[in-house]
C-alpha positions as a LaTeX table, in Angstrom:
\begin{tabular}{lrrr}
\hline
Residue & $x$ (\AA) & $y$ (\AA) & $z$ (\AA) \\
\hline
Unk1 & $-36.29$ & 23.39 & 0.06 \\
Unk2 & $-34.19$ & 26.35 & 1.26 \\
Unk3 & $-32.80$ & 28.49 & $-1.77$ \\
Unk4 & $-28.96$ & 28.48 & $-2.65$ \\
Unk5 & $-26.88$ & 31.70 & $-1.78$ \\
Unk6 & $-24.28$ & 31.98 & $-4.37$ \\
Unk7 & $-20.94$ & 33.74 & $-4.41$ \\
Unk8 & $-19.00$ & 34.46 & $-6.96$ \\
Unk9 & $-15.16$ & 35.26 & $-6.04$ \\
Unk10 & $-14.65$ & 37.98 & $-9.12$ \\
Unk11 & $-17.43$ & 39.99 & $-6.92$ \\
Unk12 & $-15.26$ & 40.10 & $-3.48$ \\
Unk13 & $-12.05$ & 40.71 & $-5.60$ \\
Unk14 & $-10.69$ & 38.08 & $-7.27$ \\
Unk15 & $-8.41$ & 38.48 & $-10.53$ \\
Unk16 & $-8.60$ & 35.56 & $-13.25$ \\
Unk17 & $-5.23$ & 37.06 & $-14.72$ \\
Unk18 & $-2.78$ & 34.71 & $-12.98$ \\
Unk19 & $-0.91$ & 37.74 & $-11.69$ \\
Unk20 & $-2.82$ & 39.44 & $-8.87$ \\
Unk21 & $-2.80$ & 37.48 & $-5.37$ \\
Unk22 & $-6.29$ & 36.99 & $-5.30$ \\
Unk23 & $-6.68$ & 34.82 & $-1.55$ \\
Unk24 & $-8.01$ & 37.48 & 0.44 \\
Unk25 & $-11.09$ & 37.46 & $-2.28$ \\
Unk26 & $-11.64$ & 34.12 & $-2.07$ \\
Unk27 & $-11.61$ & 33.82 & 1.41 \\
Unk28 & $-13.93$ & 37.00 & 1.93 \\
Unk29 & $-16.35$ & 34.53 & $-0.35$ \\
Unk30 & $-15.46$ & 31.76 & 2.28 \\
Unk31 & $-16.96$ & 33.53 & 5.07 \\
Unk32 & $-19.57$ & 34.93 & 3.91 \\
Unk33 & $-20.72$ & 31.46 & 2.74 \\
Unk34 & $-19.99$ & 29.83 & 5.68 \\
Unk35 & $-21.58$ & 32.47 & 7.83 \\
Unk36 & $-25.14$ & 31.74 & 5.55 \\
Unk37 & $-27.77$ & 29.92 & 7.20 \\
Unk38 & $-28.72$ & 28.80 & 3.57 \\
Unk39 & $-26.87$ & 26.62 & 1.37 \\
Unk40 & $-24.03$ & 27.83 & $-0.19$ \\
Unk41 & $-22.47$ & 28.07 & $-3.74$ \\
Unk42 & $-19.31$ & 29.03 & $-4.14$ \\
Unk43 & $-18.26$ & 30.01 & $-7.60$ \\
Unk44 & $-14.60$ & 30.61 & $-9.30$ \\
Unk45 & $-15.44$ & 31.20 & $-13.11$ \\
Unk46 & $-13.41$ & 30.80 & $-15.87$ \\
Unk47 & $-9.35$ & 32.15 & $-15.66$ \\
Unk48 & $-6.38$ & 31.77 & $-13.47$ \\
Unk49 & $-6.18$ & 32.72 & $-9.94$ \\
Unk50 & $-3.25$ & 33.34 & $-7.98$ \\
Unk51 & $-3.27$ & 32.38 & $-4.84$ \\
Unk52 & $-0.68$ & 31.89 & $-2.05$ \\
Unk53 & $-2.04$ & 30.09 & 1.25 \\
Unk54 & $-5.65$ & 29.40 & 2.23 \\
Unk55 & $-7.24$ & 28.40 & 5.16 \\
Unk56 & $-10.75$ & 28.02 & 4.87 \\
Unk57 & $-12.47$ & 26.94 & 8.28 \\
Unk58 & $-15.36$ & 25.75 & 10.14 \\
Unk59 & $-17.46$ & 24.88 & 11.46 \\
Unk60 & $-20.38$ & 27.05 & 9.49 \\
Unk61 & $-23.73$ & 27.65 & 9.98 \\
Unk62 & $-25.53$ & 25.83 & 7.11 \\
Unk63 & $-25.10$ & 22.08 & 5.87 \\
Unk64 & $-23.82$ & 22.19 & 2.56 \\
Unk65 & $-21.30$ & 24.47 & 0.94 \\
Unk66 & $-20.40$ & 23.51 & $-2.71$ \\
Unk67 & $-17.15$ & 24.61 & $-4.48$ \\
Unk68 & $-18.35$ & 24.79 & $-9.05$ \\
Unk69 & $-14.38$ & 25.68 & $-10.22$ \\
Unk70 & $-14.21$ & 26.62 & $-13.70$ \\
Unk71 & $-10.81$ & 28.07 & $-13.28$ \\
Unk72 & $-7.40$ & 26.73 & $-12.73$ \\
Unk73 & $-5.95$ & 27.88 & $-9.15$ \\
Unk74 & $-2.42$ & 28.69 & $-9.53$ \\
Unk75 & 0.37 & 28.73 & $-6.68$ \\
Unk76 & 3.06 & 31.68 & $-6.99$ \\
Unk77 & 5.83 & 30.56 & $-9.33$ \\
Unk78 & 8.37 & 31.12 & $-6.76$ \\
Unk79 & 8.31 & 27.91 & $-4.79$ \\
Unk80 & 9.44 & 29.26 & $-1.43$ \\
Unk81 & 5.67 & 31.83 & $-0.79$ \\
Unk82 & 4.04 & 28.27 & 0.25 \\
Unk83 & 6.88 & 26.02 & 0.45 \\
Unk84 & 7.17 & 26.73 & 4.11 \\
Unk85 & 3.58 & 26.47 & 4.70 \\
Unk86 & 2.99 & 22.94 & 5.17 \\
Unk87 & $-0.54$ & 22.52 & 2.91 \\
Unk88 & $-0.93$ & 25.32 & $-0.13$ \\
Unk89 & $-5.27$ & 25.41 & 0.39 \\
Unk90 & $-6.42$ & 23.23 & 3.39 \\
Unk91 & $-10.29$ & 22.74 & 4.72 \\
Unk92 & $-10.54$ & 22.33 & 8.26 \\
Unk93 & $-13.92$ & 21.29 & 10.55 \\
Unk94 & $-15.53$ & 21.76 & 7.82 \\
Unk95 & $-18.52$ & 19.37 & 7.10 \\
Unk96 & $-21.09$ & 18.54 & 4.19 \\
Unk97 & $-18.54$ & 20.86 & 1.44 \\
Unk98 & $-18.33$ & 19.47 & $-2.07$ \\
Unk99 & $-15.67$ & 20.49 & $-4.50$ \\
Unk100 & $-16.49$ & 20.37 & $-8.44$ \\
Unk101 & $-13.99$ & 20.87 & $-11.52$ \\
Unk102 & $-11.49$ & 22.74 & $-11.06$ \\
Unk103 & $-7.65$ & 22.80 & $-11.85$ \\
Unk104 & $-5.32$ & 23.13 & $-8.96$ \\
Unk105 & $-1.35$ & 23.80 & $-10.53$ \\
Unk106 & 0.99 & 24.17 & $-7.72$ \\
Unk107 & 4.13 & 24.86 & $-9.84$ \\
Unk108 & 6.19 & 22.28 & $-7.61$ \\
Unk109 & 8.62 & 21.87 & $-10.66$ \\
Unk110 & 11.80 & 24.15 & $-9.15$ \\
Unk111 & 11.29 & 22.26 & $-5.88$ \\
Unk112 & 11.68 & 19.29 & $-7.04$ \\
Unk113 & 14.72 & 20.42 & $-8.74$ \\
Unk114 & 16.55 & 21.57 & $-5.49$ \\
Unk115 & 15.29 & 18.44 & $-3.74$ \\
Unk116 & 16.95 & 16.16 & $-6.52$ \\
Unk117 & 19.66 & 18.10 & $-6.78$ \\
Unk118 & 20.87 & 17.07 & $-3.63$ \\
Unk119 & 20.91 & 20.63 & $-1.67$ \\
Unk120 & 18.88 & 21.72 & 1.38 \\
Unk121 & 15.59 & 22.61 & 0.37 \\
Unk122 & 12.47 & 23.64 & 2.24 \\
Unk123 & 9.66 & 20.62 & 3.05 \\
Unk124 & 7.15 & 21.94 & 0.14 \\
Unk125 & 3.29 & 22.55 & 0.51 \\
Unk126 & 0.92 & 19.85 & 0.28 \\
Unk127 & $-1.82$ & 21.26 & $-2.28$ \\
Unk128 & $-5.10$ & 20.43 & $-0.54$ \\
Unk129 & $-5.95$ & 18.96 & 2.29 \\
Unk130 & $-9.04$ & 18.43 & 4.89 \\
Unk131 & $-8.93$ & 17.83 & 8.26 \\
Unk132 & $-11.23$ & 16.85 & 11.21 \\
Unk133 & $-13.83$ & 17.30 & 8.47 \\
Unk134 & $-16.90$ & 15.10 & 7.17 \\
Unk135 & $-19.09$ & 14.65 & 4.50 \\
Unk136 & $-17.35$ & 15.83 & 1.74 \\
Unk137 & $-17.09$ & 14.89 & $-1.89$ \\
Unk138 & $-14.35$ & 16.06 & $-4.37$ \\
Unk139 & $-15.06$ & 15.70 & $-8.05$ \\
Unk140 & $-13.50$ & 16.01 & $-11.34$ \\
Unk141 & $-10.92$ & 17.86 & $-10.17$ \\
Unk142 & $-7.42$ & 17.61 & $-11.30$ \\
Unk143 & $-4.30$ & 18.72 & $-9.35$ \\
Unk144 & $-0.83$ & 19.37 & $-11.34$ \\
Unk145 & 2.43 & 19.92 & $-10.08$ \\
Unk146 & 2.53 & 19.60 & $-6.51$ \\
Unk147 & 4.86 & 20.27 & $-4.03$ \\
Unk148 & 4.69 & 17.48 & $-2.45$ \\
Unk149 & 1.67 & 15.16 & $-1.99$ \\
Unk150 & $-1.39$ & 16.24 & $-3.91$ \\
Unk151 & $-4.20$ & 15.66 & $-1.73$ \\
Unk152 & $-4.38$ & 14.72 & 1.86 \\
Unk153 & $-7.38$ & 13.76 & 3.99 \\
Unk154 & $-6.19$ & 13.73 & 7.61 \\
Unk155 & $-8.52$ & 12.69 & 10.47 \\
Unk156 & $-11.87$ & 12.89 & 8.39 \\
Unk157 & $-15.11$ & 10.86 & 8.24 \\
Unk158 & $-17.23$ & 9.85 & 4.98 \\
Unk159 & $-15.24$ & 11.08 & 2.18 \\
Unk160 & $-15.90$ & 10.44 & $-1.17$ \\
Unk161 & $-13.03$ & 11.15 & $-4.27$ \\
Unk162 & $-14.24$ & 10.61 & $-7.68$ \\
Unk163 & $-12.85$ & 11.44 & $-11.58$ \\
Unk164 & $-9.80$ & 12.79 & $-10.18$ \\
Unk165 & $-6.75$ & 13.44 & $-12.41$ \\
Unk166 & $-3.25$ & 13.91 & $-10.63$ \\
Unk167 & $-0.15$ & 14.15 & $-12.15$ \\
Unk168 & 3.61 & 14.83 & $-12.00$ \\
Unk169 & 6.61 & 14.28 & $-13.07$ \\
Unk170 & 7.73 & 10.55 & $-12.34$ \\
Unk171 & 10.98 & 11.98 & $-10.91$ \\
Unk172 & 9.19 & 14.71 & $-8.33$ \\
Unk173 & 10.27 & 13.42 & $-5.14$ \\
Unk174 & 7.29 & 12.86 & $-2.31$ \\
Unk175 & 4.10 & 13.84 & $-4.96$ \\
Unk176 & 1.93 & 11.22 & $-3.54$ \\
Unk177 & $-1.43$ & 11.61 & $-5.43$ \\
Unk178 & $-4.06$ & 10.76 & $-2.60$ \\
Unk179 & $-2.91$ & 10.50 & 1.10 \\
Unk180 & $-5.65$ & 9.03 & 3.38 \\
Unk181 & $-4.37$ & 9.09 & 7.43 \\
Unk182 & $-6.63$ & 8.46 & 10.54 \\
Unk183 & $-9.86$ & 8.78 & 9.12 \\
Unk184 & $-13.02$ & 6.51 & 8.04 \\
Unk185 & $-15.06$ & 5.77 & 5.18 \\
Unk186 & $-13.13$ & 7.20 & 2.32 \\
Unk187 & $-13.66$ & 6.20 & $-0.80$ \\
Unk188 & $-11.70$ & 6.65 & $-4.08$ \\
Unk189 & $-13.18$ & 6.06 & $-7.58$ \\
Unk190 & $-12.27$ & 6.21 & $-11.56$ \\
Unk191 & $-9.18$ & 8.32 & $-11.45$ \\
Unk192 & $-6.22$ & 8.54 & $-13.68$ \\
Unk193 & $-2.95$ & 9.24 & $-11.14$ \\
Unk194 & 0.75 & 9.47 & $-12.18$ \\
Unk195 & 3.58 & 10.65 & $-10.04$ \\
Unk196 & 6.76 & 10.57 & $-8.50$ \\
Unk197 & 5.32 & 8.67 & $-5.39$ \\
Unk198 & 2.84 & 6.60 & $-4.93$ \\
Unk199 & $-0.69$ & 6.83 & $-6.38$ \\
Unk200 & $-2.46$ & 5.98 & $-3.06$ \\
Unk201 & $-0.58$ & 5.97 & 0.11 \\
Unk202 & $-2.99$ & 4.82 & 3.34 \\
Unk203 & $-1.53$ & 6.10 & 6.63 \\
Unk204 & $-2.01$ & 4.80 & 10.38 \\
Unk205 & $-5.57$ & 4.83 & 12.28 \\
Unk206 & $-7.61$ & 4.33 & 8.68 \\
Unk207 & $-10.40$ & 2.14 & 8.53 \\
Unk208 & $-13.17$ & 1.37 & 6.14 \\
Unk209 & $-11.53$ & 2.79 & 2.81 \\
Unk210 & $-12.94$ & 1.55 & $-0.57$ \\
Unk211 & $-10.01$ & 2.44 & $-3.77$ \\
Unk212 & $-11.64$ & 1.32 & $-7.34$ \\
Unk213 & $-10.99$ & 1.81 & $-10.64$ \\
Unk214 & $-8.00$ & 3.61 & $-10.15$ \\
Unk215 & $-5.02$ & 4.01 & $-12.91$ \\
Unk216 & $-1.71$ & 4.47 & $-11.33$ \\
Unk217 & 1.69 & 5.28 & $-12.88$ \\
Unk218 & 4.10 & 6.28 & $-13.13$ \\
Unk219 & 4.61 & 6.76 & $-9.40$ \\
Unk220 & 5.35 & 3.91 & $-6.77$ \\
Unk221 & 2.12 & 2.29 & $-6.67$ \\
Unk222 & $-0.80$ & 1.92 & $-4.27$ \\
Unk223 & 0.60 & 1.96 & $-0.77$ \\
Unk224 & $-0.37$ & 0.75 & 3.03 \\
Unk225 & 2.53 & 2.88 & 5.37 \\
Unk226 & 4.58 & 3.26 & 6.68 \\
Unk227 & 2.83 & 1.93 & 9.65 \\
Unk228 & 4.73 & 1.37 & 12.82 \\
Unk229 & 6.89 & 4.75 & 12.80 \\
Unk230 & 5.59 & 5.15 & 16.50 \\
Unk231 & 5.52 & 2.94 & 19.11 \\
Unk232 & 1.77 & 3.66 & 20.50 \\
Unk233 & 0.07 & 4.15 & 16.89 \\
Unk234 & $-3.42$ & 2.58 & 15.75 \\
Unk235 & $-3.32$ & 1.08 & 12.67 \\
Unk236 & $-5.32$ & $-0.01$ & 9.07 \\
Unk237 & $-7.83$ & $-1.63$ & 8.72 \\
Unk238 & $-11.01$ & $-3.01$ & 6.79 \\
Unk239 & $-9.28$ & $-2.05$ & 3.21 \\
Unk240 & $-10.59$ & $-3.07$ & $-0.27$ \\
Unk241 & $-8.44$ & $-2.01$ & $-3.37$ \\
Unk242 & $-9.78$ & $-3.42$ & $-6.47$ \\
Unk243 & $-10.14$ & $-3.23$ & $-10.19$ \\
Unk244 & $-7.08$ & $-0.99$ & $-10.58$ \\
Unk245 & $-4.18$ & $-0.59$ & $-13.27$ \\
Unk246 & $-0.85$ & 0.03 & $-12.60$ \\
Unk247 & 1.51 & 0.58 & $-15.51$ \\
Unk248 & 5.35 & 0.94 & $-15.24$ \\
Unk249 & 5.79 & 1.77 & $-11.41$ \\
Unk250 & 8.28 & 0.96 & $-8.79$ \\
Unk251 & 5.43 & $-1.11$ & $-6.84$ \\
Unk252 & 2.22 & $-2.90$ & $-7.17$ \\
Unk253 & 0.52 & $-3.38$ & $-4.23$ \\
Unk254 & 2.69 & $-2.80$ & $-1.16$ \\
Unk255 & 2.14 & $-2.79$ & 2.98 \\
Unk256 & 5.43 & $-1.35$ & 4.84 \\
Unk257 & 6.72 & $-1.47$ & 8.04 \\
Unk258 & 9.09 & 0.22 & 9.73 \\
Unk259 & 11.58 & $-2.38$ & 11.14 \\
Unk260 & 10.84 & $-1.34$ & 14.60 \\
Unk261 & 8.74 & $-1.71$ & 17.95 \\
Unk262 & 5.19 & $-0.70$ & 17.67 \\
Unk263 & 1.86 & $-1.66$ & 18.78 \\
Unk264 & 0.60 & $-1.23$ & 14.98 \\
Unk265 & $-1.60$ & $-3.25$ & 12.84 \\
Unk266 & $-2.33$ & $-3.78$ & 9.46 \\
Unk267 & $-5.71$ & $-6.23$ & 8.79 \\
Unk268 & $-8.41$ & $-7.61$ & 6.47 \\
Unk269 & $-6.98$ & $-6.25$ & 3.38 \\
Unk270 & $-8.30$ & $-7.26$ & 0.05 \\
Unk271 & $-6.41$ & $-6.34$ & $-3.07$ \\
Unk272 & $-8.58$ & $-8.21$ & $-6.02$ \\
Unk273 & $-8.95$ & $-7.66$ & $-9.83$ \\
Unk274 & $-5.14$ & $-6.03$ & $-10.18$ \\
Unk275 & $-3.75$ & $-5.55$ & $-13.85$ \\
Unk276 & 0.05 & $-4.84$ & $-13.96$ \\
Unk277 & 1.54 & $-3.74$ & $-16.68$ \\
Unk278 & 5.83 & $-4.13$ & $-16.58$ \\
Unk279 & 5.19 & $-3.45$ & $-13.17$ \\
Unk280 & 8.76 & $-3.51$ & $-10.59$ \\
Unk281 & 7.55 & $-5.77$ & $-7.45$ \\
Unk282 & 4.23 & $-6.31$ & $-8.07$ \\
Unk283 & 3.42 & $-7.84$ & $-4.54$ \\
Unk284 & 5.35 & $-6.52$ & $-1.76$ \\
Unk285 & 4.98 & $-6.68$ & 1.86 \\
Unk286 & 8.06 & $-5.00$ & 3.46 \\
Unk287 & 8.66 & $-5.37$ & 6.84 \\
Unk288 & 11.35 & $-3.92$ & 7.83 \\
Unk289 & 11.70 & $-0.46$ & 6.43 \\
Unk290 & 14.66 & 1.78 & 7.79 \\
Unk291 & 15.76 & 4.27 & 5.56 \\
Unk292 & 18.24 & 6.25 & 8.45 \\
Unk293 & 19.12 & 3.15 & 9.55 \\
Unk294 & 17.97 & 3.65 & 12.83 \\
Unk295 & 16.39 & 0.71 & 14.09 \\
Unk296 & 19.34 & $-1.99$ & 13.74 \\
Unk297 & 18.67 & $-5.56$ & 15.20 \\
Unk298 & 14.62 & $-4.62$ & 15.40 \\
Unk299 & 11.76 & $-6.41$ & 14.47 \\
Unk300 & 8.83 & $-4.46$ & 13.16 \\
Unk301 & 5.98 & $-4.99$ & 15.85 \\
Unk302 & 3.49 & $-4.28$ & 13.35 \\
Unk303 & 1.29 & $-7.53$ & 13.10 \\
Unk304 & $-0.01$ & $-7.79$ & 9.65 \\
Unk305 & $-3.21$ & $-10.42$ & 9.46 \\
Unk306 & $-5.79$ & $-11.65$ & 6.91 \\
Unk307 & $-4.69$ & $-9.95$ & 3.73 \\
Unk308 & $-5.67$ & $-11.41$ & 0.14 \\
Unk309 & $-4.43$ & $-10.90$ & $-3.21$ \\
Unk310 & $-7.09$ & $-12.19$ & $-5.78$ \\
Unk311 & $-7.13$ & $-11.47$ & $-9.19$ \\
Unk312 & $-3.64$ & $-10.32$ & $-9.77$ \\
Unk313 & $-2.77$ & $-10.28$ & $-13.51$ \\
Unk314 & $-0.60$ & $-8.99$ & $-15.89$ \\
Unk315 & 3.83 & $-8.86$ & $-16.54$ \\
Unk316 & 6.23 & $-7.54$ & $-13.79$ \\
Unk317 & 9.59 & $-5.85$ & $-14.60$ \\
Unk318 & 11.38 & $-8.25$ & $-12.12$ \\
Unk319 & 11.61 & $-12.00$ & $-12.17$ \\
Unk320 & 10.59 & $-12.05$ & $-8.19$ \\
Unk321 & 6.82 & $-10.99$ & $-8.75$ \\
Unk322 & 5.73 & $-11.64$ & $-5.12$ \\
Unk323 & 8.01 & $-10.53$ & $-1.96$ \\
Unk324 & 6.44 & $-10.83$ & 1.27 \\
Unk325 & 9.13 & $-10.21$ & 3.94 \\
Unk326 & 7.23 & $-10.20$ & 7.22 \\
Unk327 & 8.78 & $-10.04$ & 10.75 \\
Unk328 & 10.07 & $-12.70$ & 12.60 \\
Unk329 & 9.14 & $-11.96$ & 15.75 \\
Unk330 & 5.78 & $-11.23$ & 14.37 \\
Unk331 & 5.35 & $-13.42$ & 11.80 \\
Unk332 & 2.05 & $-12.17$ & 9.34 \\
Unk333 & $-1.02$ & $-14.85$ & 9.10 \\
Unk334 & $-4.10$ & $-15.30$ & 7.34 \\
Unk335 & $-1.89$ & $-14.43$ & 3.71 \\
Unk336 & $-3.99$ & $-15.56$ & 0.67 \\
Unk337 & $-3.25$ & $-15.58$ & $-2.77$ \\
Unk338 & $-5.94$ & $-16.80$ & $-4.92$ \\
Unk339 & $-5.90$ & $-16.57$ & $-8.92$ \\
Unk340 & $-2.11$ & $-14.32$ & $-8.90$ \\
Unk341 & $-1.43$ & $-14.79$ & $-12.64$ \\
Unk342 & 1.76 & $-12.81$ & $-13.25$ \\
Unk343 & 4.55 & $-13.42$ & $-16.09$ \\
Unk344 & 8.31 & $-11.99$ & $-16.76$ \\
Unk345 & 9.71 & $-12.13$ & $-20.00$ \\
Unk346 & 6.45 & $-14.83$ & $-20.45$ \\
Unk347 & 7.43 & $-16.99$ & $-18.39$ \\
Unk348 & 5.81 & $-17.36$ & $-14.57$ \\
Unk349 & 7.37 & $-15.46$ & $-12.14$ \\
Unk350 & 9.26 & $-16.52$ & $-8.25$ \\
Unk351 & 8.25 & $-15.75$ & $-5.40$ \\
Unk352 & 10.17 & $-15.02$ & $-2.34$ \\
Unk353 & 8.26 & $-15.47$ & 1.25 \\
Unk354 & 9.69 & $-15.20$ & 5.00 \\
Unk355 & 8.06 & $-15.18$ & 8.01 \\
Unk356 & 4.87 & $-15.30$ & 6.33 \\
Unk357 & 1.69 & $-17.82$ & 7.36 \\
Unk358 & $-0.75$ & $-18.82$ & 4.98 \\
Unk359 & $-0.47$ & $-19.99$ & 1.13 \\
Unk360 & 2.16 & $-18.25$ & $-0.93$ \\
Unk361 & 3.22 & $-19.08$ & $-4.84$ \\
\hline
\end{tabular}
């Protein structure tokens, strides 16, 4: 077995004091582990960091980097440093790199105070994201505060997110916890996420992803879309969320649409062993999505087939439990519900279905 080459970021540089910039340090560690032929530690001991914008890219020369983060990574205070940048620490062709521990606090709170405030205020920073990368496992981390959505894996294959803890504020506008967009095999496991978006959002061209044990709220729920935002766009598929609680959000368990032309798809989708807890519209499918108002008099040409809802227990906050709202010239099929046990007030909830084919309450 090859030995390990470890670096340790306080050796190229790095301050824990929460004061000095310490990136250049940490990306000095970067390449030197990912110029190694040998595996690679990476270490960030005990302190804060701070750190405006990283970029740490591949490929490298060895097969497995691992990230052991005792610290807490901190953002500048000032919002605007990495508020223009569009992701705060990103990993790109990057394979076979695990993350472990670690706090990542992206001080997102004065953003989210313009933004709700109504004035003109710069995007925000996603705080970490991979792209075109594989192999890669991120563990027991938690990530505070963000900018906008926490993490984001974009155009990746075999990912694997476990123990996670994300949180915001239920009133930070677009902190989506986990974002998963045009990649494969992802899976999501036994972590606690509460924010002013939704817990899980799945994107177009995903396939394959597993989401269990999750606890979600507050925050909008667990989310497939929007899908159908272009016209030419692949879509979602082969999706199992199950044994997850979601406790006082704005949604359950939600597919949406935009309500316009698109070649898009959205199929065999299982959402099983649900608990809601005062939950606002605990089964939604929304089909036709505009928020500018831009597509009037439009069908969504997103066809939506063979989803189930099994397992679906627990009190909603509004007497209509279960909206499906499909389109009409595309009408969804293959809908199950099997075992949806939901109450308001205690008393058994309505349901409200168009366009939809299959069984519905």
């Amino acid at each position: 077995m090859a030995a390990t080459q470890s670096y340790n970021v306080i050796t190229y540089g790095a301050k824990p004091d929460g004061r000095t910039n310490s990136a250049q340090a940490f990306i000095s560690a970067w390449s030197q582990a990912c110029e190694s032929k040998e595996p690679a530690t990476i270490h960030i001991p005990k302190g804060k960091y701070l750190l405006t914008k990283l970029v740490f890219r591949g490929p490298c020369k060895n097969n497995a980097i691992v990230f052991v983060i005792d610290g807490t990574l901190l953002a500048p205070s000032d919002y605007r440093i990495i508020a223009n940048a569009e992701d705060w620490i990103e990993l790109e062709h990057v394979s076979n790199v695990s993350v472990f521990g670690g706090i990542l606090d992206a001080n997102g709170s004065q953003l989210w105070s313009c933004k709700n405030s109504g004035k003109n205020c710069l995007s925000g920073a996603t705080s970490l994201k991979f792209t075109n990368s594989n192999n890669i496992l991120i563990k027991g981390l938690t990530s505070l505060n963000s900018q906008k959505i926490h993490i984001v894996i974009f155009e990746c294959q075999n990912v694997k997110l476990q123990g996670l803890n994300i949180s915001a504020s239920g009133e930070s506008p677009n902190t989506d916890g986990i974002h998963v967009q045009g990649s494969s095999g992802v899976t999501i496991l036994n972590s606690t996420i509460g924010t002013g978006d939704d817990c899980v959002s799945v994107g177009p061209a995903t396939s394959n992803l597993w989401v269990q044990n999750v606890v979600c709220g507050p925050g909008h729920g667990i989310s497939i879309g929007s899908l159908g935002n272009d016209l030419q766009e692949n879509g979602v598929q082969n999706v199992t969320i199950t044994s997850c609680t979601l406790s006082g959000t704005a949604n359950g368990v939600r597919i949406k649409t935009w309500g316009r032309r698109s070649n898009s798809f959205a199929g065999n989708i299982l959402f099983q062993h649900i608990l809601m807890n005062n939950v606002q519209n605990p089964i939604v499918i929304h089909q036709n999505y505009c928020p500018h108002h831009n597509c009037p008099n439009q069908d969504s040409g997103v066809k939506i087939s063979n989803v189930t809802y099994q397992d679906i227990h627990g009190s909603s906050a509004t007497k209509v439990a279960v909206k499906l709202d499909c389109s009409k010239s595309n009408p969804c099929n293959g809908i199950k519900l099997e075992g949806v046990n939901l109450t308001y007030k205690n008393k058994p909830v309505k349901a409200s279905c168009i366009n939809t084919g299959g069984t519905c309450l």
